[in-house]
N, C-alpha and C positions, 0 to 999 in steps of 0.2 A: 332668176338669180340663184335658187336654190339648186337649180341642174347644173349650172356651172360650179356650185363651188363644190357639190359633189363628184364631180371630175378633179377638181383641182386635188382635193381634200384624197384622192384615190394617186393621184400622182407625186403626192408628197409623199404619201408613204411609200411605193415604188423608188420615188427617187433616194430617200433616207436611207433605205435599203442597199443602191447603190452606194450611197455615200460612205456606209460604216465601211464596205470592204476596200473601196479607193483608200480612205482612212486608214485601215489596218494594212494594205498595201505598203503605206508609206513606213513601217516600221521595216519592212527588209530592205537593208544600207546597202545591198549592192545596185538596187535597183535606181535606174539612172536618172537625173532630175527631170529629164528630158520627157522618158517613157510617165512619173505619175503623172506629170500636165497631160501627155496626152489623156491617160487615163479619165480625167476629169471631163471630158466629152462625153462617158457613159451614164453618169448623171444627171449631165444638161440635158440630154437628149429624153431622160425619162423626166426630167421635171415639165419640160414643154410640150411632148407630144403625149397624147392619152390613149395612143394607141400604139402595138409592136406586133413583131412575127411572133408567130407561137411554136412549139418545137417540131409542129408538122412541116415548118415549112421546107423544104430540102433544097437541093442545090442544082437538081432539075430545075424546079420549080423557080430559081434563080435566074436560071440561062433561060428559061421559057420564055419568063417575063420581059429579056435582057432582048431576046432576038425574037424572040415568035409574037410576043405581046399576047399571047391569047389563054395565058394560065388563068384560073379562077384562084383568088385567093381569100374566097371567103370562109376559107376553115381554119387558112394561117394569119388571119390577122386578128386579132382579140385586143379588147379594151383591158387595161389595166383598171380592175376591181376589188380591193382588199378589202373593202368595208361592208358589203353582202346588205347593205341597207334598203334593197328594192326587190320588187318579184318583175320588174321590168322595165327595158331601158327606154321604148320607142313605143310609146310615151311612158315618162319614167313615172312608175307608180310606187309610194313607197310602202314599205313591210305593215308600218303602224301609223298614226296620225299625229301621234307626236313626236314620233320621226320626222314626219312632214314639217311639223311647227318648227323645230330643230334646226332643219336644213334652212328652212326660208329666212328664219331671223340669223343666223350664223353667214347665210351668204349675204344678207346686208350689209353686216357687220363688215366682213370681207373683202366685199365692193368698197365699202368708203376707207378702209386704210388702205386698201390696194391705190386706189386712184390719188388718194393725197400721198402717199410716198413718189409714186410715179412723177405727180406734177413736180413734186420737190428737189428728183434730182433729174427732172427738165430744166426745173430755174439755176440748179447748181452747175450743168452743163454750159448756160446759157452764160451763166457767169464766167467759166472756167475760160470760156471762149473768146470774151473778152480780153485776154492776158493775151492771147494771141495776136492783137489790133496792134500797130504801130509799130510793131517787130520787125528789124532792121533783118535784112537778109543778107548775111556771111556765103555762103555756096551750098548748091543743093536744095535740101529741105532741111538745114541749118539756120537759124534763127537766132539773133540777138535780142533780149530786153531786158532791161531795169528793172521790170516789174514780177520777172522771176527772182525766184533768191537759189532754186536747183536746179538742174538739167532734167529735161523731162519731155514724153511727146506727148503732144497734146493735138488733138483730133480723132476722129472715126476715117473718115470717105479723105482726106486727103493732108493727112498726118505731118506736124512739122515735129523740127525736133527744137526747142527752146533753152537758151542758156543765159545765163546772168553773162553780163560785159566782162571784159578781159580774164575769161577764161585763158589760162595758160594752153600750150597748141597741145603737150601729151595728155593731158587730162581729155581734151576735147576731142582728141582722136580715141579713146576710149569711150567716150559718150555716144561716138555716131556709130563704135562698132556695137554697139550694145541695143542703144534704140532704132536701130538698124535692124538687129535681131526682131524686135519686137514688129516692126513695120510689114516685114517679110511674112510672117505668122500671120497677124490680122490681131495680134493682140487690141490693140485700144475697142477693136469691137466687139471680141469675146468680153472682153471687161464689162461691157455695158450688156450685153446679156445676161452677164452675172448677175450685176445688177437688180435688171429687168426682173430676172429671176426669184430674184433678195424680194421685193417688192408683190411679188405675186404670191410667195410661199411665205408671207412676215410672218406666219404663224407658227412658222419651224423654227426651233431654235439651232435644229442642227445646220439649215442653211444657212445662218449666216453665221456660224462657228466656221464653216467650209470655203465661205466668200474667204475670210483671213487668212486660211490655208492654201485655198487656191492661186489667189494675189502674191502670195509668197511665191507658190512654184512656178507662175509668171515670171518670175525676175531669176529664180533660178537656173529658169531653164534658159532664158537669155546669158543669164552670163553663160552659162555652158556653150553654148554657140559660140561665144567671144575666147573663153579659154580653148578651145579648138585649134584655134590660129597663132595663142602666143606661144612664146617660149618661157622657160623655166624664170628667168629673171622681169620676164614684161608681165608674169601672172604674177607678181609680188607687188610691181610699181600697178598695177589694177586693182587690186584688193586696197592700196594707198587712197585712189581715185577713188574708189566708193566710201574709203573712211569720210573722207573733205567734202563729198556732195552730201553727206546722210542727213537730210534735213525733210521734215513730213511735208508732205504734200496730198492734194485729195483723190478721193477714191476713182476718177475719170483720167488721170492721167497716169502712164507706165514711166514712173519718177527712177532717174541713172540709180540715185542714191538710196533708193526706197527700203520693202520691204525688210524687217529682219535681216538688219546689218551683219552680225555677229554670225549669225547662222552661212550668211554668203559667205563671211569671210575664210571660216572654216571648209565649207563646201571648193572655196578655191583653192588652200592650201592642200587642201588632199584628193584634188581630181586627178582622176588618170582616166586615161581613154580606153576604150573597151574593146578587146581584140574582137575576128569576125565571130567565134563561134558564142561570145558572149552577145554579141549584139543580136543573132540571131535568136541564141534563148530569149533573150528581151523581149523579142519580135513574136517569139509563138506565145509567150505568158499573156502580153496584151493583146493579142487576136483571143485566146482563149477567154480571158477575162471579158471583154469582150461580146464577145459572143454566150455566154453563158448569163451574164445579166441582161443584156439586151431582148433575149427570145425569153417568154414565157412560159 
């Protein structure tokens, strides 16, 4: 248990690392709701895997793999290590002995909230899923029930989208364009990685300051998708439609009405579409970013 949470404990801090600058990212206002979500994949990526490319690895060495298969990349792939607490990893030996004690009761520790948070929000999933039962079906993967009170999609692997009864029709064509967005992405099952995530790293405070943030630009980025298509007077009756659904809902489902009303609101008031050569800057910033945290 102790060698696991000394991986863990080594990818928390890698990924924290990503997180400030995703973080500090999101202070330049031109940059698009759309590009931080994505951005937030270079985090996940370092929270879950304990291993990356290192900066040997080149673009040779890319295409080798891609077509030849026969590259060695044992000199670009390196463990994510910040904590220097061992003189060896196979079999991991540590530095001092109460290092050793350290690691063994701290990954106990670890294991049992890692696993009771986990089962916790398997039962809340388990719950959620419930809401979905006896839901009358409108067209699509549009759903009716009484036992909602906001529109919202609820599932992973084959996602509905749920409304309270007599939804008026303009509202509810806003709703399906939006959780629509959401479906297209694979949001509902990023969300539960995040999660997943939350739950593995509870020890970080900065992760789940980031779950909040994240969950935000989930829904940001959705309505951006949606404001794409309207016009000047339908992006005003939409920003209406999320005042009327704003009612909380829990962390498993991508709620119409959800995160950080007021921040949407404004985000919708003042979107403007981004001509080619700004979209393209967008494009090399997050390749770059990118690529610069990812490799070692």
């Amino acid at each position: 248990m102790s060698t696991a949470f000394y991986w863990i404990l080594n990818m928390s801090i890698m990924g924290s690392i990503c997180l400030l600058f995703v973080l500090l990212m999101r202070f330049i206002k031109p940059l698009p709701r759309r590009a931080e979500y994505v951005l937030w994949g270079i985090p996940l990526l370092r929270l879950l895997i304990p291993v990356s490319l290192s900066y040997k690895f080149s673009l040779a060495n890319l295409l080798s793999l891609l077509f030849v298969r026969k590259v060695e990349l044992t000199d670009s792939v390196s463990y994510a290590n910040a904590i220097q607490a061992v003189d060896s990893y196979s079999p991991m030996v540590y530095k001092t002995d109460a290092l050793k004690g350290l690691f063994n009761v701290a990954g106990i520790i670890w294991c049992i909230v890692s696993l009771a948070l986990i089962l916790s929000m398997a039962i809340l999933y388990i719950i959620t899923l419930r809401e979905v039962k006896d839901a009358k079906l409108l067209f699509g993967r549009v759903f009716e029930s009484d036992r909602v009170t906001a529109p919202a999609l609820y599932g992973v692997f084959r996602p509905r989208i749920l409304v309270p009864p007599d939804m008026d029709r303009a509202t509810l064509d806003y709703v399906v364009m939006h959780e629509t967005a959401h479906i297209r992405r694979g949001d509902n099952f990023f969300r539960c990685v995040a999660l997943l995530v939350c739950c593995i790293h509870w020890f970080n405070p900065l992760i789940w300051l980031s779950l909040k943030l994240y969950l935000s630009d989930m829904e940001l980025a959705a309505d951006a998708c949606v404001l794409k298509r309207l016009t000047e007077p339908n992006k005003k009756s939409y920003g209406l439609s999320l005042l009327a659904c704003s009612k909380p809902i829990n962390a498993f489902v991508a709620a119409f009405g959800g995160a950080k009303i007021k921040v949407r609101i404004e985000n919708i008031l003042s979107y403007r579409r981004l001509g080619v050569a700004s979209s393209l800057a967008v494009a090399a910033l997050v390749i770059a970013m990118t690529l610069a945290l990812i490799l070692n």
